[in-house]
C-alpha positions in Angstrom: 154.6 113.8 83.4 153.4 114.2 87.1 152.3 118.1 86.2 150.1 116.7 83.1 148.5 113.9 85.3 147.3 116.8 87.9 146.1 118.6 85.2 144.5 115.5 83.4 142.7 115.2 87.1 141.9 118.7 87.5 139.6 118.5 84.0 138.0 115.0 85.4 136.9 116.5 88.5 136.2 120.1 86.7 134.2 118.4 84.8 132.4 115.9 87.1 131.3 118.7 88.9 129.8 121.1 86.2 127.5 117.4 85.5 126.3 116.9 89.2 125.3 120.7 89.2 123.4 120.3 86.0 121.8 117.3 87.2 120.9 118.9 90.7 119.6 121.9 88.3 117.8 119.6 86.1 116.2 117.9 89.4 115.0 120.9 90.8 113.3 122.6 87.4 111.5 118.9 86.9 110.2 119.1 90.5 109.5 122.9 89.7 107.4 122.0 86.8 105.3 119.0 88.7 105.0 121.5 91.6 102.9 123.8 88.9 101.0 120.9 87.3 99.6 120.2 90.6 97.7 123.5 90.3 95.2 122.0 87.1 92.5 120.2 87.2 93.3 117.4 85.5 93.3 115.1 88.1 95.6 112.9 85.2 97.9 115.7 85.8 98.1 116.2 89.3 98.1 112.4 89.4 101.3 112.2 87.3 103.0 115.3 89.4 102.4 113.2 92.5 104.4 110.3 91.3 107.2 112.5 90.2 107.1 114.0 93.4 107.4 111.3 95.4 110.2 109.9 93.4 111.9 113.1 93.1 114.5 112.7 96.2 113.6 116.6 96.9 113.7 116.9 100.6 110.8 119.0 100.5 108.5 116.4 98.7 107.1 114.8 102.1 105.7 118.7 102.9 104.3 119.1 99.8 102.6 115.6 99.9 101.3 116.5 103.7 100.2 119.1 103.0 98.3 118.5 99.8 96.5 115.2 101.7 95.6 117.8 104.2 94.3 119.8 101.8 96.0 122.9 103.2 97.4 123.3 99.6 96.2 125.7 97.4 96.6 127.9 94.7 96.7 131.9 94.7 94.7 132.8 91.8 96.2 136.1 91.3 99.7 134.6 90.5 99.2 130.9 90.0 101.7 130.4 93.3 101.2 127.7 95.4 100.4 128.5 99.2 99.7 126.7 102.2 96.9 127.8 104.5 98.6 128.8 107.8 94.8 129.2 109.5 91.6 130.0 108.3 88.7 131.9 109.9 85.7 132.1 107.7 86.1 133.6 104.7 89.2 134.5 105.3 92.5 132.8 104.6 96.0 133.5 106.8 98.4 131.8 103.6 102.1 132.3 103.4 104.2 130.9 99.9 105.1 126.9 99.8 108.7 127.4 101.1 108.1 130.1 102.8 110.9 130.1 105.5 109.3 130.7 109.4 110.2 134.9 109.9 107.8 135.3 106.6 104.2 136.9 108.0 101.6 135.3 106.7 99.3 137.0 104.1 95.6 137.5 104.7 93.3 137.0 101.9 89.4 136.0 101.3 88.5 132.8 99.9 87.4 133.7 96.6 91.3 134.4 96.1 92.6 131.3 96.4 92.2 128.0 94.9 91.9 124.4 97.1 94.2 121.6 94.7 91.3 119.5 94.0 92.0 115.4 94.3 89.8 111.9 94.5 90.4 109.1 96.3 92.5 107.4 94.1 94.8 110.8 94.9 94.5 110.2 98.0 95.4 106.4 97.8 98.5 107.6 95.7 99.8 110.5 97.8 99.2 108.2 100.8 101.5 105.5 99.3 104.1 108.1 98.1 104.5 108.9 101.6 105.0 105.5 102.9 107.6 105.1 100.3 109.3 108.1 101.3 109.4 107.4 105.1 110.1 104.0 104.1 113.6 105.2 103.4 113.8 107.9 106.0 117.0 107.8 108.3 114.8 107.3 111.2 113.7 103.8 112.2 111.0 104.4 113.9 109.3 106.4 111.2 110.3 103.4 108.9 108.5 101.1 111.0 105.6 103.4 111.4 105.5 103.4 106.9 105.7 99.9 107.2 102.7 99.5 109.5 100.5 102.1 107.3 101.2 100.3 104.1 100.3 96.8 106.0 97.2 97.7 106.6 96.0 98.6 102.8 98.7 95.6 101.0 98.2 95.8 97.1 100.8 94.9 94.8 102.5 98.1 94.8 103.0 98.0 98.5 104.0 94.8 98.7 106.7 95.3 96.4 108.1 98.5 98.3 108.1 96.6 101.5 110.2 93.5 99.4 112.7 96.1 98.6 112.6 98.0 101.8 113.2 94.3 103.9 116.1 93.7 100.9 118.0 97.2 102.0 116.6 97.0 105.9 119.7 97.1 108.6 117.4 97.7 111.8 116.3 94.2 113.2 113.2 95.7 114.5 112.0 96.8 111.2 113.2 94.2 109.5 110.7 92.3 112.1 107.8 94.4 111.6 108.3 93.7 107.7 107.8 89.8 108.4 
């Protein structure tokens, strides 16, 4: 009896954890695929990708949204990657892959080769408020407080419901004070 409950236990968790890997694999192709559709120009698109982004709980969506806001995002035309812009000079370009780790040297390329991820100012608006709401739930409370004051100065609907939840899940009596 005891051998066929460890065994009964061993399928749960066997199982359990074939499901959190596909979900984890799931997660990363869906922030794959709105990583590529910010390289259109359908600003509907990119708008769309954005969101997802944001929402996606990827620790490497804050970057992405930086850098995209910066507009140090763009697109290498010759293989449809996404690069950053590590410097320019001129015409020319120093640009190194997305996630490229820091021992990777920099590629330099003209330009014409690369493509700047084009966005409006209701992009701007957007990406701005997905990265409130992301450092609105970062670990650190001063970089919550500092969300908190960048989404008080612009308060729409939106905004004021992230700071309702955000004052509903706060701990930190500071931030729950900026909040009020």
């Amino acid at each position: 009896m005891f051998r066929k409950i460890i065994q009964h236990l061993a399928i749960f968790f066997t199982v359990s954890l074939v499901n959190v890997t596909l979900v984890a694999a799931q997660s990363a192709a869906s922030f794959d695929q709105d990583l590529a559709r910010l390289a259109t120009r359908d600003f509907d698109q990119i708008n769309s990708a954005v969101v997802n982004i944001g929402n996606s709980g990827d620790e490497r969506a804050l970057n992405v949204l930086e850098l995209l806001l910066g507009g140090d995002l763009y697109v290498q035309k010759q293989t449809d990657q996404l690069v950053k812009i590590v410097e320019k000079d001129g015409s020319k370009y120093l640009i190194s892959p997305l996630f490229a780790d820091s021992s990777t040297v920099p590629e330099q390329v003209k330009s014409p080769s690369v493509k700047k991820i084009g966005l409006n100012n209701q992009l701007r608006g957007l990406i701005k408020a997905q990265m409130a709401a992301l450092n609105i739930r970062h670990p650190d409370a001063s970089v919550r407080m500092d969300a908190i004051t960048q989404l008080m100065g612009s308060l729409d609907q939106d905004s004021f419901s992230l700071l309702e939840k955000a004052s509903a899940n706060e701990k930190h009596a500071k931030v729950l004070e900026t909040i009020h």
